[in-house]
C-alpha positions in Angstrom: 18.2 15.3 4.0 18.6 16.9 0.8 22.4 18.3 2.0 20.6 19.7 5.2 21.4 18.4 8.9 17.7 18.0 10.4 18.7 19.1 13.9 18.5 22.4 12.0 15.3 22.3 11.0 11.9 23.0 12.8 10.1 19.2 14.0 7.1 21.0 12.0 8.8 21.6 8.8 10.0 18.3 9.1 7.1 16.7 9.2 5.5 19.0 6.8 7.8 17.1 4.2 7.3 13.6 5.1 4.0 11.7 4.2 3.4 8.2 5.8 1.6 5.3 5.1 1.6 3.0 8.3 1.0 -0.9 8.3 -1.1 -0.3 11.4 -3.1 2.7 10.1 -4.5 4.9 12.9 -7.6 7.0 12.2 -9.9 9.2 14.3 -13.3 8.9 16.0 -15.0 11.2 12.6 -16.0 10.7 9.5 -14.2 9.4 6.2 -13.7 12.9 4.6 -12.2 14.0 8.1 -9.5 11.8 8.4 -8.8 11.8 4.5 -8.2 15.7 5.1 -6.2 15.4 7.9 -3.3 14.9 5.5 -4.2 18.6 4.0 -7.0 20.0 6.2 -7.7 23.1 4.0 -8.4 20.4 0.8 -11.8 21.2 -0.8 -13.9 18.1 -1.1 -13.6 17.6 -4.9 -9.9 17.2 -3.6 -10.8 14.9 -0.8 -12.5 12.3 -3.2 -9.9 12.5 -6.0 -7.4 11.5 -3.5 -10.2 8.9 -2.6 -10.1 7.4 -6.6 -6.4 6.8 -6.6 -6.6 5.2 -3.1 -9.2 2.9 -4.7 -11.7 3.5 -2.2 -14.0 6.3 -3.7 -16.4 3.8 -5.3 -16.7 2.4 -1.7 -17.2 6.1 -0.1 -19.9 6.8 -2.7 -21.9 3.5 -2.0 -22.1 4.8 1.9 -25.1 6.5 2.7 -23.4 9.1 4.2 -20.5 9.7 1.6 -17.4 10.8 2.7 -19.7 11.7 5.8 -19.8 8.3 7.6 -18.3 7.9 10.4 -15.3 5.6 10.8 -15.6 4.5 14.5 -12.9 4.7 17.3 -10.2 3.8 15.5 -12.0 3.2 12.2 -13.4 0.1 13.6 -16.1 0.0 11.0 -14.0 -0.3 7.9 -11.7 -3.7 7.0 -8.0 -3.6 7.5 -7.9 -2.9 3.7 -10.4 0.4 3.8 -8.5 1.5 6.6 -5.3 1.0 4.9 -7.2 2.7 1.9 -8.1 5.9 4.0 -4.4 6.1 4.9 -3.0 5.8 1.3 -5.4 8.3 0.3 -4.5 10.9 3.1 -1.0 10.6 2.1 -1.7 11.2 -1.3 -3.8 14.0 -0.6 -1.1 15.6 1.3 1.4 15.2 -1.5 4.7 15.4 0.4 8.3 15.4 -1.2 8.9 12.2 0.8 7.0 9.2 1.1 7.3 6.2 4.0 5.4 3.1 3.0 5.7 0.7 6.0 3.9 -2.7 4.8 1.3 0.2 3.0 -0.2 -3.0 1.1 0.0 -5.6 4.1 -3.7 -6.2 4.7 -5.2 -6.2 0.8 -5.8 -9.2 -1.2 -3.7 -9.4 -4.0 -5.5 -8.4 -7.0 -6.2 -5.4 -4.7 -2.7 -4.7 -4.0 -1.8 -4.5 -7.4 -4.1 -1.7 -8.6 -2.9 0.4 -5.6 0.4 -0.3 -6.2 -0.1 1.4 -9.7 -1.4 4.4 -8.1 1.3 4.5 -5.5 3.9 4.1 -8.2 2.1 7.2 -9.9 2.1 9.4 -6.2 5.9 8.4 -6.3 6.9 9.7 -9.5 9.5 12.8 -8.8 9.4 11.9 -4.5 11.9 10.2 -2.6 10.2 6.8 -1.6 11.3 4.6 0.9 9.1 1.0 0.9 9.6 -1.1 3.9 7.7 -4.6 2.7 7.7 -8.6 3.0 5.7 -8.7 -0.5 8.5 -8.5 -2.8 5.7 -7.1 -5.4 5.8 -3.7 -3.7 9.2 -2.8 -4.4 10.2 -4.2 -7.7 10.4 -0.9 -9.5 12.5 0.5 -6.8 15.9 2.1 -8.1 17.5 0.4 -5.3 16.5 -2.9 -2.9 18.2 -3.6 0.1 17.9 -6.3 1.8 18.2 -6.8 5.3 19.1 -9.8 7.4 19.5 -9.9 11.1 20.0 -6.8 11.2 22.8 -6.0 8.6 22.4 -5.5 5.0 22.8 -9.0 3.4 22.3 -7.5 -0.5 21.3 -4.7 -2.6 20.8 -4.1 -5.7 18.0 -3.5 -8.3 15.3 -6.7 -8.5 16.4 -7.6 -12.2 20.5 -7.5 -10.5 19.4 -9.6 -7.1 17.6 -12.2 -9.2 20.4 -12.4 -11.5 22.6 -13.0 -8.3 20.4 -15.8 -7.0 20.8 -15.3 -3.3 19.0 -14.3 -0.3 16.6 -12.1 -2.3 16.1 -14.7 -5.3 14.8 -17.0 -3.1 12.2 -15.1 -1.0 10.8 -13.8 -4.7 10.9 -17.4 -5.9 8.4 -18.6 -2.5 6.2 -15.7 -2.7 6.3 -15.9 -6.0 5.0 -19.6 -6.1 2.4 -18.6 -3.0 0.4 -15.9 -5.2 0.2 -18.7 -8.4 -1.4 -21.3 -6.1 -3.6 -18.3 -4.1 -4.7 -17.2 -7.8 -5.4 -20.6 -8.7 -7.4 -21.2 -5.2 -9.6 -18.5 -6.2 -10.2 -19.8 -9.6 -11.2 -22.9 -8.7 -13.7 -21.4 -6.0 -15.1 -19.0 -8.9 -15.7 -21.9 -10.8 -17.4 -23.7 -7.5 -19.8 -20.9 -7.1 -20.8 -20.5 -11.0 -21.7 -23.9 -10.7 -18.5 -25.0 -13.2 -17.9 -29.1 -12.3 -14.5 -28.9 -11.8 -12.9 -32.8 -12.9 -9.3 -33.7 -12.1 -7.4 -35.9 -13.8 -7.0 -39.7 -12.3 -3.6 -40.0 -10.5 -0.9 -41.8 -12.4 
């Protein structure tokens, strides 16, 4: 890492350099603030909750009516997947490491969701290594360089403009998911349009 052999290093400083967002995020039996800070513990709490803005979950901490004070629950069983994930990004960001792991770090938001995290992760990324493991090509599009892994082996790599140019593996997993999100985001519209009370009329089949 960086020209250095880690067997030479300590495990602590190690780990001091890494920050990671896990698809299964794990959080303690305390409150939000508490497991925020665990990424920096000495972080003031002005600190704490501008980490919480970038994660996208401050307006959600504020609403609480104990703040960053609520308890989460063993294992943060009283926040969604997507809070949880939420807490995670924002403890990561709070730590500010060199190196960032995201593992599936968007896996359990809704899409519109996903994409204004994944601006904020893009700006947490900015002069840090970054390695994104993800199924939702959307994640990693900016990357400097995909790979793309198949049974095991790498199958292609390349930047996303240079696979979809080479209409292949990657290509056609963009393509599908691509497809998926436009008839999810049309899903939604038409239930937005249900609830306002908009009649809704298709066209008779030809």
């Amino acid at each position: 890492m960086d020209g250095q052999d880690i067997r030479n290093v300590t495990q602590k400083s190690l780990r001091a350099a890494i920050g990671m967002v896990p698809q299964d995020t794990v959080l303690f039996n305390d409150t939000i603030a508490y497991n925020i800070r665990y990424g920096r513990p000495g972080a003031s709490e002005d600190e704490v909750m501008a980490a919480a803005d970038i994660a996208q979950i401050g307006d959600f901490i504020k609403r609480l009516p104990d703040g960053p004070k609520t308890k989460v629950g063993e294992r943060g069983l009283k926040l969604s997947g997507g809070e949880k994930q939420r807490v995670a990004i924002a403890r990561t960001i709070l730590k500010a490491p060199p190196i960032l792991i995201l593992d599936e770090a968007t896996s359990a938001l809704d899409t519109t969701t996903e994409r204004e995290i994944q601006s904020a992760l893009d700006v947490v990324s900015k002069n840090r290594t970054t390695l994104v493991i993800a199924h939702r090509l959307s994640t990693v599009i900016n990357a400097d360089e995909i790979i793309v892994l198949k049974d095991g082996q790498i199958a292609e790599r390349g930047t996303h403009a240079a696979l979809l140019d080479r209409n292949g593996l990657y290509a056609s997993m963009w393509n599908r998911q691509r497809e998926a999100t436009q008839a999810e985001e049309h899903l939604k519209k038409v239930r937005d349009e249900d609830d306002m009370g908009v009649v809704t009329r298709l066209a008779p089949a030809r």
